[in-house]
Structures are given as C-alpha cells and as structure tokens.
C-alpha positions, 0 to 999 in steps of 0.5 A: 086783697080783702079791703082792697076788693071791698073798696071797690065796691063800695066805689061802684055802689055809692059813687059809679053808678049813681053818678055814671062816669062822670063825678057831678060838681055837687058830689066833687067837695063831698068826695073830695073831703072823704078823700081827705078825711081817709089820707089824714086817718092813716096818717094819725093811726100808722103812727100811733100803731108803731108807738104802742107796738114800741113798748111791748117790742122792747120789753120782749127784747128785755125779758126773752128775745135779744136783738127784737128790735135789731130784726125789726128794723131789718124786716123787708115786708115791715119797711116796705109796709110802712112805707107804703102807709107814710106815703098813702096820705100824701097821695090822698092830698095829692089826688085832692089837689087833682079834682079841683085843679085839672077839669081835663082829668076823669074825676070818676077815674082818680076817686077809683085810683084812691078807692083802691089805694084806699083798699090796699091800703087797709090790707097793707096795714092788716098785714103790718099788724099781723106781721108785728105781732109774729115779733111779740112770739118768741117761737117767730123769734127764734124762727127768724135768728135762724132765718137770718143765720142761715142767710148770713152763711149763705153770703159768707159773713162769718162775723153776723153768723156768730151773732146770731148764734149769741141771740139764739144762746140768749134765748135759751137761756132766758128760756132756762130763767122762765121754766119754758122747756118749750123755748128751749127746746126750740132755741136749742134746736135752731143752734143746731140747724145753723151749725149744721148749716155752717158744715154744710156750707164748709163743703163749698169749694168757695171757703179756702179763701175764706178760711184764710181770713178767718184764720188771720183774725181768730188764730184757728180756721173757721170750722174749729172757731165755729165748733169752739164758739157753738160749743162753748155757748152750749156750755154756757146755757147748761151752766145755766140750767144747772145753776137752776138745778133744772136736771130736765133742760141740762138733759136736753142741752147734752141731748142738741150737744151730741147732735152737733157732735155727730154733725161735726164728725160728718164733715171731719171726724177729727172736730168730734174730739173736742165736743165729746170732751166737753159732753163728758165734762159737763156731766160730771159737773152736773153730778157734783151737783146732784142732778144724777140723771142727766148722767144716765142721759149723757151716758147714752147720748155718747153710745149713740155719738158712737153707733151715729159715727160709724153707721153714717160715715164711711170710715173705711180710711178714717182714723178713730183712735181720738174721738173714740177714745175721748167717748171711753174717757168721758164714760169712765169719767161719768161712771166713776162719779157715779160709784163715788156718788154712791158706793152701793151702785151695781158696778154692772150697771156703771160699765154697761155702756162701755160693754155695748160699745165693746161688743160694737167693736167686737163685730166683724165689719168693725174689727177689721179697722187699723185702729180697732185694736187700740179702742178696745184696749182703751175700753178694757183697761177702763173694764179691768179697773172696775173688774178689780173695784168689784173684787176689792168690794167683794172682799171687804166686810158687808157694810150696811148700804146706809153707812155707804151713803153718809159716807159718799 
C-alpha cells in the first residue's frame, strides 16, 4: 500500500488543499489530461511488462524449470494482478467522461477515487513484477511443483500429481546437466515430501473408492503405481548423474530413495520391498561404472532403511521376512561388486554392515519376532559365503596387490 498512500498525498497536497472541496473550471482540463496521461501509461507499460518477462519465462522453461509457463497461467495473484492493471486505464477514461459530463457529481471526490486506484495501482504492478521474477528462480520453481502437487493430492487428482512429479524429475535432471547439487538437492527433496504427502493422504477413509478407479486404469492400486512411477523416476535421474559420472548427486539420489522407502514401509511394510530392491540394483550399476563410493553411501542408507523400520514402526504383528531380506540381498550384492572390483579389499570391511544388521537382530526386543530366525539365517548364509571366500584366499599363494588389481 506503499504508492498507494503516496498517491494520496500527493492529491491532498497539489489538488485538496489548494483547490478546497471543490475542483475549479481552470484546473478540471488539466486534471483531466493527468487522469488521461496516467490510464494510458499503464496501458502501454503492463504490456510491454509481460512481453520482456515472455522471453526469459520461456528460456527458463527450456534450459531448467518445465512446465514454467503452465504454473504461470495458473498463478491466482498474477491474473487477478493483471487484470486489475488491464482494467485500471479503462476506469481512467471512464472518470475522464465523468468530470466533463455530470456537473452533479464531486469532481474533487472522483480525482481522489483515481489518485488511489492510481496508487493501488503501482503497488498491484510492484507486486507483479516482483512476483514474476519469483518464476525466473528455479529454487521458487520447484517450491510451487510441490505447491501444486500437494493441492493436487488434497483434491484427489491422481493424474496431475503424476504430473507434477515429472516436473520435479525434469528438474533435477537438468539440475544433474548444470553441475547444481543445490537444485538437485532441493527438486529431490520436493519429490519426497510429495510421496510423503501422497502416504499420508492414502490413510483417509475417502480413497477405497479412489483406488478403485485407479485400479481400472492402471492395473495396480493407487499406492503401488504411485511407488512404481516415484521410484521409477528416481532411477531415471541417477541414470542421469551416473551417465555424467557425478558420483556426489548418484549419492544424494540413493540418499532421497531410502527416504522414500522408510516412507512407504510407514504406510505398508510390504511396499519397502520393491525400492530396496531398486536401491541395491542402482548401486551395482554405479559400480560397474567406477563411481565406488556411492556404494559405501547405499550400503548405509539400507542399514538405516533397517534400523528406521523398526524403531519407528510398530512391528509387533508385521511381517519382515521380505523387505528384510531383500536389505540383505542388496548388501550381498554391493559387496560382492565390491570384492570383484578389487580383490585386495578386506573381507571384514564387505561384511561389516551385514554384521551390525546381525547384531540388530540378535538384540532381545527384536529376537523375539516370528520372522527373526529367517533373517538371521538369510544373513548368515551371505556371512558364511564370505567366511568361506576369506579361507580360500588365505590358502591361495600371496599374490602381489598390483597382479589382484590388472587382473579385477
């Protein structure tokens, strides 16, 4: 209300006082041509406002933030904004039309109504300008996808959630081509908080029916296709960071996945099967090409996956076998990669994080569970396997560490 208050004085200053409550015929065609002159300014600056905001909206919809122009259009306070500005020159004239033709209206009480839409006027377009520029920051890009996607969840529209989630993904991939770890990190985290959303969501005693329509389109219900289409993009985008050999952003992608697995296994322990599955996967891929520490980031991504599980559920009556043991496969994998990779490795160090999730299970709240005794049989098959590795290699003949690695 800035300009608007300013315009106000400036009417009490130049025209109230020294004309009293009445405008004077001397004054009426110069107030008049001001009144004009301020209407027809707006219409040719809100205009050419919008044209120069076009060309950089757009390029920023090509090199980094989808769908800028789609979120634009959908902006309520930009509409409501512009339109206020369209209709602002219009009212001008229209007030012009009113001093000359009702000598029975108060002239000084329609050049104030003008001096204060005037006003309101200039904050409306402060506030435009301001808020358009938000729309050139892809860090307020990525804030509004998960805006949207949020709203889109709240009203049920499955279709435009999925939507929003391929903005964000194409957001972090571009992130991936410009090197920012900082987008990334930002894009990656609103893909989480809108899965997390969505699960959240799914507790409402209004989605049966929902995911019963779902269902009909897709073939799976609407969780399972949610987890497939989040997962799947996250494999999508460290495709990308690996195709780069950016082993800092394949970190932070694994990082948001074991995030999103805890997440899921909240709502049904059963769903964290599939993105652990995918975790493990993804980091063999990374190692078969060279980016070696991010398998030492997985490896405890899926320890904490673990220890998340079952400190913050209630797994008293839930069933463990699966997502526990697709944890120890993936491990197993990512240490045999490791030892292939480089046959000089300590075998203590591969099987370190299968220990502690041992020990986990050895504990006394935890050995108590109906589906303990599998784990730990799971984890000790992998443990004897390399127990038998490390023998082997004590009885084979020293062979020098550089021979080892030509031949890795």
């Amino acid at each position: 209300m800035f300009f608007s208050l300013i315009s106000l004085a400036i009417f009490l200053w130049f025209v109230l006082i020294p004309h009293g409550i009445t405008l004077s015929a001397e004054a009426q065609p110069h107030v008049s041509l001001m009144i004009a002159a301020g209407g027809t300014a707006f219409l040719l600056i809100v205009p050419i406002i919008n044209a120069l905001f076009l060309g950089p909206f757009q390029r920023a919809e090509q090199n980094l933030t989808p769908r800028v122009m789609e979120t634009i259009s959908q902006d309520l306070p930009l509409i409501w904004g512009n339109i206020f500005l369209f209709a602002f020159p219009f009212l001008c004239y229209l007030l012009v039309a009113a001093l000359f033709l009702f000598d029975n209206v108060s002239k000084v009480l329609l050049v104030a109504v003008w001096a204060l839409a005037f006003g309101i006027s200039l904050d409306i377009l402060r506030g435009v300008i301001k808020r358009s520029m938000k729309f050139l920051n892809p860090f307020k890009i990525v804030e509004r996808f998960v805006h949207a996607a949020k709203e889109s969840i709240k009203n049920n529209k499955d279709s435009e959630t999925w939507q929003w989630m391929d903005a964000l993904a194409d957001v972090a991939m571009k992130a991936i081509e410009k090197h920012s770890s900082t987008l990334l990190s930002d894009a990656l985290n609103g893909l989480s908080q809108v899965f997390r959303t969505f699960l959240d969501s799914c507790k409402s005693i209004t989605h049966p029916s929902q995911d019963q329509g779902v269902e009909a389109a897709t073939g799976r219900d609407e969780v399972s296709y949610t987890l497939y289409y989040v997962v799947n993009r996250m494999e999508m985008i460290f495709s990308k960071a690996m195709s780069k050999q950016l082993e800092p952003l394949c970190s932070q992608t694994i990082a948001t996945l074991g995030k999103m697995t805890v997440s899921a296994a909240k709502l049904d322990l059963s769903l964290a099967t599939f993105p652990t599955q995918i975790l493990g996967k993804l980091t063999v891929r990374a190692q078969e090409n060279n980016l070696d520490d991010v398998a030492v980031k997985s490896s405890g991504v899926l320890l904490e996956v673990a220890k998340s599980i079952l400190t913050q559920i209630d797994i008293t009556y839930m069933e463990l076998k699966d997502p526990f043991v697709a944890i120890v496969c993936a491990l197993e994998n990512i240490a045999k990669m490791s030892f292939k990779k480089d046959k000089t490795i300590s075998i203590r160090i591969l099987i370190e994080p299968l220990k502690a999730l041992q020990a986990i299970f050895q504990e006394e709240k935890y050995a108590s569970h109906p589906d303990t005794p599998a784990i730990l049989s799971e984890i000790n098959r992998v443990l004897q396997e390399f127990a038998t590795l490390e023998e082997v290699l004590r009885a084979l003949p020293t062979i020098p560490k550089e021979e080892l690695k030509a031949q890795s």
